[in-house]
N, C-alpha and C positions, 0 to 999 in steps of 0.2 A: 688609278684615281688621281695621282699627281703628278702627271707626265710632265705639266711644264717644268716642275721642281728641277730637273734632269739640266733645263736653261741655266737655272740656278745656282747650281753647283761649279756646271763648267764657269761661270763667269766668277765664282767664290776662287777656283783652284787658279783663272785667271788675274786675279786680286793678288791674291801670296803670292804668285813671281813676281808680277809688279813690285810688291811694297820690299818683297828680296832684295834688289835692286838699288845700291846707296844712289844712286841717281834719281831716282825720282824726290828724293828725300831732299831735294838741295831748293827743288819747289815747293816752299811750307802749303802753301794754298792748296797744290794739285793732290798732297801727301795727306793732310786734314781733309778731304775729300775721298781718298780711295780708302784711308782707313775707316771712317764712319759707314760708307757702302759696305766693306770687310764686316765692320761690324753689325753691322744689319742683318748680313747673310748666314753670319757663322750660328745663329741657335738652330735658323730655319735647316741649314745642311746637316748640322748635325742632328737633329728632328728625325729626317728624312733618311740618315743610315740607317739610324737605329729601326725605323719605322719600317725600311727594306728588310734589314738583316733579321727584322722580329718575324718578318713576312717566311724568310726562308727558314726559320727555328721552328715554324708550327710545321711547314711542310713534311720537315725531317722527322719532329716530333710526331707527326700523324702516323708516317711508315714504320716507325719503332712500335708504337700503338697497337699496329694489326696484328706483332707476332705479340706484345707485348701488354697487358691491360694496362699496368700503372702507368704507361706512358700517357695515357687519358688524362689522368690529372694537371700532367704537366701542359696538353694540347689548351684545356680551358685557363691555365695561367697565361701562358702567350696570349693566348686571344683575347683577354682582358687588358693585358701589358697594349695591346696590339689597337684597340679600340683608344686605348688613354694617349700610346702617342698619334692617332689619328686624329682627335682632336685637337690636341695640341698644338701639330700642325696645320689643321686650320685653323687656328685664333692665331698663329704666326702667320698665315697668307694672307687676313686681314687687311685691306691698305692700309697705312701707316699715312698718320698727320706728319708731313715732313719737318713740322716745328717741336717733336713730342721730345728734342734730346734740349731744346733751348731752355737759357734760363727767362723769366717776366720779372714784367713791371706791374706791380698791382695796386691800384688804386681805387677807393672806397671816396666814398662822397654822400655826405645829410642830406635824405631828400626831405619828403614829406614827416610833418613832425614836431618842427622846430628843434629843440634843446634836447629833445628825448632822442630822435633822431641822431644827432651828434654825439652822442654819448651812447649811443646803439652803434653809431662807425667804429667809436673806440674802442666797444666789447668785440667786432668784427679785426678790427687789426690784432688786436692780442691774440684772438684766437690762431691767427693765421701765422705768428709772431711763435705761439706757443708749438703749435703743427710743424713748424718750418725747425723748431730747435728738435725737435721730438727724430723727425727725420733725418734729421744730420745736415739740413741746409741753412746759409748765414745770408743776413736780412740787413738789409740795410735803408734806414726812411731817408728819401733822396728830398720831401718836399710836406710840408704839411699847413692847414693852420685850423688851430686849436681853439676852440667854444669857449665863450665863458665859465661854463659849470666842467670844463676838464674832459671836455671830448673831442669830437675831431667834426670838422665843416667839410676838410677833404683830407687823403694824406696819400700819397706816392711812395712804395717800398718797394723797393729792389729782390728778389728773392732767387738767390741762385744757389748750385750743389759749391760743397766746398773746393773742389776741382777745375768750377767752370764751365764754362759751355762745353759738351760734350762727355763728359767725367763719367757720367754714367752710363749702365748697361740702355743699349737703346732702346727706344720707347718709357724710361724711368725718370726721363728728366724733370724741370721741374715745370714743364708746360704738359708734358701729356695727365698729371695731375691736377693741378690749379683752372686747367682750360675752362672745368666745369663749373669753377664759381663765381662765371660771370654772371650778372643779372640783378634783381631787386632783391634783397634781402628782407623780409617782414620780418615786427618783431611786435609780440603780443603781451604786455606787460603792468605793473603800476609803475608810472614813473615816481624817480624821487620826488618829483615836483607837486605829485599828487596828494593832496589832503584828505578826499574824500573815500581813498582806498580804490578809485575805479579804475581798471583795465582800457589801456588806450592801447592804439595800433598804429605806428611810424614805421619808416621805411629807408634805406639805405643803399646805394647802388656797388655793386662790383662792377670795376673794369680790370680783364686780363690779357696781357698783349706780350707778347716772346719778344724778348731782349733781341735787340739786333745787335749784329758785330758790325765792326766798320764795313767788312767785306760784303755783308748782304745789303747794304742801304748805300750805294753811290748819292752822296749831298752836293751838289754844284756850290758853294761859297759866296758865288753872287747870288742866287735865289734865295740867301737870308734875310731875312730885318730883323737886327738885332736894337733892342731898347733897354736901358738902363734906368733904375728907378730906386725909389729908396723903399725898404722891405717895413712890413705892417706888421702889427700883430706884436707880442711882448718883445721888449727891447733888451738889449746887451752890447755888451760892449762892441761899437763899430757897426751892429748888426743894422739897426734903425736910423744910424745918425749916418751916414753915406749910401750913396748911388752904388751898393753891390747888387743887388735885384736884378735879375734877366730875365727879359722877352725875346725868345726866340720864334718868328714866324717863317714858315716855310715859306715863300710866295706863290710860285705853281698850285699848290693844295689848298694853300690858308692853313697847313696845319701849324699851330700854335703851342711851344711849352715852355713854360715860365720853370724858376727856382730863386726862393729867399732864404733857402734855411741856414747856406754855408754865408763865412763872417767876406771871404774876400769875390769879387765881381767874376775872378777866373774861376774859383772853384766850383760858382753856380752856374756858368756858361757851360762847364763840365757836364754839368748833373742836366739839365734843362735840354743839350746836346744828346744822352743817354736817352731820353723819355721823346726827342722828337724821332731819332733813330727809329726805335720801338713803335712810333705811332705810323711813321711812313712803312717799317715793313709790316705791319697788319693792315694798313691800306691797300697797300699794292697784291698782298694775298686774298683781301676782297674783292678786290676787280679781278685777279687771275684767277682764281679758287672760286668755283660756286659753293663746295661744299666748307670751305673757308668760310666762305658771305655765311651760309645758313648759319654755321656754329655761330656766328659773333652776332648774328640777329635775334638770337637769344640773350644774349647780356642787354647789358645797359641803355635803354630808347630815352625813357624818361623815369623819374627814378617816383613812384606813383606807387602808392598803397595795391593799388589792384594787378597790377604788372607783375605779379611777383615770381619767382621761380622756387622759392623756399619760405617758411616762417618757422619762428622760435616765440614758440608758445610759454611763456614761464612759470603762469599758474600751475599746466600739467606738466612741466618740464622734457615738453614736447616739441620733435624736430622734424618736420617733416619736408621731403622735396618734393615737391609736385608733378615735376618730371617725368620720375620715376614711379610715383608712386612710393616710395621709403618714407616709413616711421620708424620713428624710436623715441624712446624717454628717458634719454641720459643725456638730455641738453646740457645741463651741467659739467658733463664730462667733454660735451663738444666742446662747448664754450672755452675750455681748459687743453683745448688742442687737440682732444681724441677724435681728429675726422677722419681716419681712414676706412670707419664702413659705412658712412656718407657717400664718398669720393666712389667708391670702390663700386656702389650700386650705379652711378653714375658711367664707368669706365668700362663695368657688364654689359649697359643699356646700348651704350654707342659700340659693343663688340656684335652684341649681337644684331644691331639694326642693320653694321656694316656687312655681316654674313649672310643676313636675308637678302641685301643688295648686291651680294656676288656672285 
């Protein structure tokens, strides 16, 4: 049933000499490379002994059997064992989204709404704020600005594992989770603004894009335009009264990102440099990637009430993804970070669509 696996293994046993070897070690790049391959491989081969060796236990177990009854018992435990990791290994053959170990950039933005909207972004970043502590990952808002009534117009947060790129078991990082909450967010409620007690409906966009490292996004230096400006929005000391504010545009692309939030001009060129990174390698995985292009043709188009991929119903403390098809009524508890069987029905949906497609 898995013959290619047999590929797989000898290129895993090929791996461990390699990374043996203090010489390869002295190439950080080539070395952070064969280790994450290593680690890719090592659940799948180890899968596939155990999945062998369960193969030769029932054999054995059968022969004992014929002189012996109670060995029967033990033939249907194997072959139970023997069924679970056969599965197994196949949601590990899976293709894998090559971006699923990176950390993202996630940014939210008020669409339709007005004021409720914006204060529906702000209940969306906490949540993800709440989610991100919950899971042991550290967050960081690279860029924001902020509603009158204390919500959010747009806000840019950094979100990666405390390790790093890479830190995690593969496929756990923090993109093969968040990938799925790109898209329109509805949200079905009375706003505070509301007198007459009526339910209104605004709307809020996710965008999700995997953090690049220097190494996957080559920037040519002269293809910048860089602009300097003075930053808007509530003032502090230094913040509004000088030209630290950055515009960075790509030229090639036109791709475009700004940063006012830090007090000096370097520290926003930093941040504003992190988010075009991030935006060029989700470009370039669009145009290389069809199944890239499809995932992210689901986020963000135009951020419209009817677009939606989710709402948060608050009268019935209702959450549903339309996606999937998932409901539930502990909005409340999402709201407060509990999204992992959200996510989770989400990360079923795209296993198993990829298994119908293998």
């Amino acid at each position: 049933m898995f013959e290619a696996v047999e590929d797989l293994v000898v290129e895993h046993a090929d791996l461990e000499t390699k990374l043996a070897d203090p010489s390869v070690h002295a190439d950080q790049a080539n070395a952070r490379k064969l280790n994450k391959r290593y680690a890719e491989l090592t659940p799948i081969v180890g899968t596939y002994r155990s999945w062998k060796q369960t193969g030769d236990d029932i054999e054995t177990a059968k022969e004992f059997a014929a002189d012996d009854p109670d060995f029967a018992a033990e033939v249907k435990e194997l072959e139970k064992q023997r069924e679970e990791l056969t599965e197994k290994l196949r949601l590990l053959l899976v293709p894998r989204d090559p971006s699923d170990d990176k950390d993202v950039i996630l940014e939210i933005k008020a669409g339709a709404g007005g004021d409720e909207s914006a204060l529906f972004a702000g209940d969306l970043l906490r949540m993800y704020l709440r989610y991100a502590e919950r899971v042991g990952w550290k967050t960081e808002i690279i860029d924001s600005t902020e509603s009158e009534l204390g919500g959010y117009k747009d806000v840019q947060v950094a979100v990666k594992t405390k390790g790093g790129q890479g830190a995690t078991e593969p496929g756990q990082g923090v993109w093969a989770r968040l990938k799925y909450e790109g898209g329109v967010h509805r949200v079905q409620r009375v706003p505070a603004t509301e007198s007459q007690g009526r339910i209104h409906t605004s709307a809020a966009g996710v965008l999700v894009t995997p953090e690049a490292e220097e190494i996957d996004v080559e920037i040519n230096p002269n293809d910048l335009r860089i602009d300097v400006y003075r930053s808007s929005g509530p003032g502090g000391q230094s913040v509004n009264t000088t030209d630290s504010a950055v515009r960075i545009t790509h030229i090639p692309t036109g791709v475009v990102a700004s940063c006012q939030n830090e007090k000096s001009q370097l520290q926003n060129k930093e941040q504003a440099m992190r988010i075009l990174r991030s935006r060029l390698l989700a470009a370039a995985q669009e145009e290389a990637e069809k199944e890239a292009a499809d995932a992210r043709r689901s986020q963000v188009r135009t951020v419209d009430r009817s677009e939606k991929i989710r709402t948060y119903n608050f009268p019935e403390n209702r959450i549903s993804d339309h996606r999937v098809g998932f409901k539930a009524y502990n909005l409340d508890q999402v709201l407060d970070g509990d999204l992992d069987s959200v996510i989770q029905a989400c990360v079923d949906a795209d296993s198993a669509a990829k298994l119908a497609a293998a």
